[in-house]
C-alpha positions in Angstrom: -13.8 16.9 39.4 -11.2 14.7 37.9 -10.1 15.7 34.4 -10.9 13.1 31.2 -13.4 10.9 33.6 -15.1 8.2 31.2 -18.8 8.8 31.3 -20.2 5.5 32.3 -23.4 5.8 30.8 -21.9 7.1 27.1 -22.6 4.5 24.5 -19.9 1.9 23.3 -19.1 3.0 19.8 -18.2 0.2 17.7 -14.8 -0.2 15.7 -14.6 1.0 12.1 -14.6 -2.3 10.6 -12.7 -2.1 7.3 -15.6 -2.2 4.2 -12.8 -4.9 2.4 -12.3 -6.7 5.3 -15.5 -7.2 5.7 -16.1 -7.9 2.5 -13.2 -10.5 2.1 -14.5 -12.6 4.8 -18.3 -12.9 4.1 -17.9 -13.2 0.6 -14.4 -13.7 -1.1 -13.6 -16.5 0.9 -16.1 -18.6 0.0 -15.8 -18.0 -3.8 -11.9 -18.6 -2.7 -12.8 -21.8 -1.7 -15.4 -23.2 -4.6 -12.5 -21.9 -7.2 -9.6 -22.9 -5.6 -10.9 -26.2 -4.0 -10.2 -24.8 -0.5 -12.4 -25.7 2.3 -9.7 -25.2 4.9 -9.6 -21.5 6.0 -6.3 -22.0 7.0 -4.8 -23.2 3.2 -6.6 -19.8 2.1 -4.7 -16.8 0.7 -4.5 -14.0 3.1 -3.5 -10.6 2.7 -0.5 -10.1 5.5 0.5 -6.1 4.9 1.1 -3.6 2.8 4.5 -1.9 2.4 5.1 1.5 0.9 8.3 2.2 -0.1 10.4 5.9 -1.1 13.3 5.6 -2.5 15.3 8.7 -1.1 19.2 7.7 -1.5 19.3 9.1 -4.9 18.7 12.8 -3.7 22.3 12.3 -1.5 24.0 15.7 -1.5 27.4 14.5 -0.2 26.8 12.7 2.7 23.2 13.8 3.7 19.5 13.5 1.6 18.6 16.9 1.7 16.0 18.1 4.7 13.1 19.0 2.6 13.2 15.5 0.9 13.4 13.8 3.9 10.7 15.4 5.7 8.2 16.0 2.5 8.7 11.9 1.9 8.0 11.1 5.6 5.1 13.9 5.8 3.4 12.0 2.7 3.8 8.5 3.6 2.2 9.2 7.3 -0.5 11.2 6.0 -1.6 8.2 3.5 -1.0 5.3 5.9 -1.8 6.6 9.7 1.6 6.0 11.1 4.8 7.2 11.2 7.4 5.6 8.5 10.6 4.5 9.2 14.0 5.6 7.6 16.4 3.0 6.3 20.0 3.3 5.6 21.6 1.1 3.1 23.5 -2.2 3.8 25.7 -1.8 0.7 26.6 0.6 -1.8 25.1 0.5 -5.0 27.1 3.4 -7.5 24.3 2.7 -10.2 21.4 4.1 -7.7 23.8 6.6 -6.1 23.6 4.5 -2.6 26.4 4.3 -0.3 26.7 1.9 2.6 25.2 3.6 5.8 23.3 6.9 4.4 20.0 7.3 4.2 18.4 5.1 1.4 14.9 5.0 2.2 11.6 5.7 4.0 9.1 2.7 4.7 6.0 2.1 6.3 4.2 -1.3 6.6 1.0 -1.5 7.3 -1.1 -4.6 8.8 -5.0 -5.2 10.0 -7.6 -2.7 10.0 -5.2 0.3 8.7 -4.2 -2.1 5.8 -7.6 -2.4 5.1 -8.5 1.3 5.0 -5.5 2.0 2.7 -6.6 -0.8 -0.2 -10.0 0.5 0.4 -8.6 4.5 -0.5 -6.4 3.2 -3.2 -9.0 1.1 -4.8 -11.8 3.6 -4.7 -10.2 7.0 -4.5 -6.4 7.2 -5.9 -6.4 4.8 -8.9 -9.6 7.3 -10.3 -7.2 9.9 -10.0 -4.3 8.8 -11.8 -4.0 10.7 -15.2 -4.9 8.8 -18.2 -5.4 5.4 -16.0 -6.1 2.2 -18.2 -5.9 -0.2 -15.0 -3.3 -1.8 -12.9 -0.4 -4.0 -14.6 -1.1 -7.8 -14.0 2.2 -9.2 -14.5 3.4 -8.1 -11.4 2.6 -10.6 -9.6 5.7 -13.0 -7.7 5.7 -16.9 -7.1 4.7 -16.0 -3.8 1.7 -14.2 -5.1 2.9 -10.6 -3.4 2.0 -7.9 -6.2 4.0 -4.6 -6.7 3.4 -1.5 -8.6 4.6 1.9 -8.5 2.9 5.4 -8.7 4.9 8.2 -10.0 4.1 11.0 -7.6 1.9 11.5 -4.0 -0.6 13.8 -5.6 -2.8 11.3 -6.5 -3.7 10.8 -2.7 -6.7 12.8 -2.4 -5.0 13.4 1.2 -2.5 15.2 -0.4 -2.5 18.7 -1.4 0.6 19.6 -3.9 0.2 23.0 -3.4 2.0 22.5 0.2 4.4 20.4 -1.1 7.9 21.2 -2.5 9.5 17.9 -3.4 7.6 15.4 -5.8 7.9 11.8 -5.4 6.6 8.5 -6.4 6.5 5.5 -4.4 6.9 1.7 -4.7 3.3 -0.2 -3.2 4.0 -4.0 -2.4 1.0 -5.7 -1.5 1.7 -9.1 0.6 0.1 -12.4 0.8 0.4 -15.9 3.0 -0.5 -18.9 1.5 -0.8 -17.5 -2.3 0.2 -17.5 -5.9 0.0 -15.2 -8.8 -3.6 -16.2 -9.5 -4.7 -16.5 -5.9 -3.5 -13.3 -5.6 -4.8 -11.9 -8.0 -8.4 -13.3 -8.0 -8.5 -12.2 -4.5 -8.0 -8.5 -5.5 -10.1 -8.6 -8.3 -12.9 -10.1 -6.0 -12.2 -6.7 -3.8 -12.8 -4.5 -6.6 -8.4 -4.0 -7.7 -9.1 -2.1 -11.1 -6.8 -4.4 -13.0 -5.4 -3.7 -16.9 -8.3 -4.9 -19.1 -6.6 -6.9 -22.1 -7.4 -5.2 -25.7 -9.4 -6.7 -27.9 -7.5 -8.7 -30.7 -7.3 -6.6 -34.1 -9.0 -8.2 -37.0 
């Protein structure tokens, strides 16, 4: 019998269709539309990807980041995203950051599509309730492009993360990108998706 023969009568599981993807199509789109005044799903904002960056260059011990940087760094960034990051080496030296031209300066992944989705679903609904005396995301950090960054000062706030196996604590840089947006595009389009955004304080009397 030939090995890893499909069974033809086994059911067709569908995809796991992202919850936020979902959601953003059947729902945020059209109150995209009334607030925004567009019809056109093309003139829309859409979220493109999501980049997670490490910075790693400042650990340089002479020439080389040290091993268990490197690999702890790359071990949490494909445990959190699905996929395997990539490792960049610097274009220029920067003495400030302790970069040098050609050594290893960071580790990047980029997500897109359903495993986008999935991750702003976790970080929504799963990190941001674990982050220690959370009060809400910034909201000024938002570009003219309407791309919003923010940065999380160490991994263990991942529930896929256990720090008891880890030996090298890190925080990481989370740049989510848009097409077609501006800072309050953006940004109503997160809040629409449940983004637990900075709530401002009430004015003191």
């Amino acid at each position: 019998m030939a090995k890893n023969k499909k069974d033809k009568d086994a059911p067709v599981v569908p995809p796991n269709e992202p919850r936020l993807a979902k959601l953003f199509e059947e729902s945020v789109r059209k109150q995209v539309a009334e607030k925004f005044g567009l019809a056109n799903p093309m003139a829309q904002p859409k979220l493109e990807k999501i980049v997670i960056n490490v910075n790693i260059g400042r650990h340089l011990d002479g020439t080389k980041v040290p091993a268990n940087v490197r690999s702890t760094v790359i071990d949490t960034l494909t445990q959190i995203s699905g996929q395997k990051p990539i490792l960049i080496r610097a274009k220029k030296s920067v003495s400030n950051f302790k970069v040098r031209e050609g050594y290893e300066s960071a580790v990047m992944v980029t997500m897109r599509r359903d495993r986008m989705w999935h991750f702003l679903d976790r970080l929504i609904h799963l990190t941001t309730p674990r982050i220690k005396d959370f009060r809400g995301l910034p909201t000024k950090s938002f570009d003219r492009q309407g791309n919003y960054s923010f940065g999380l000062v160490e991994q263990g706030v991942f529930p896929e993360i256990n720090m008891a196996e880890v030996n090298f604590t890190h925080g990481m840089h989370i740049n989510v990108v848009f097409k077609n947006s501006d800072a309050e595009r953006s940004r109503f389009v997160l809040e629409q998706l449940g983004m637990p955004f900075r709530r401002p304080e009430p004015a003191r009397k």
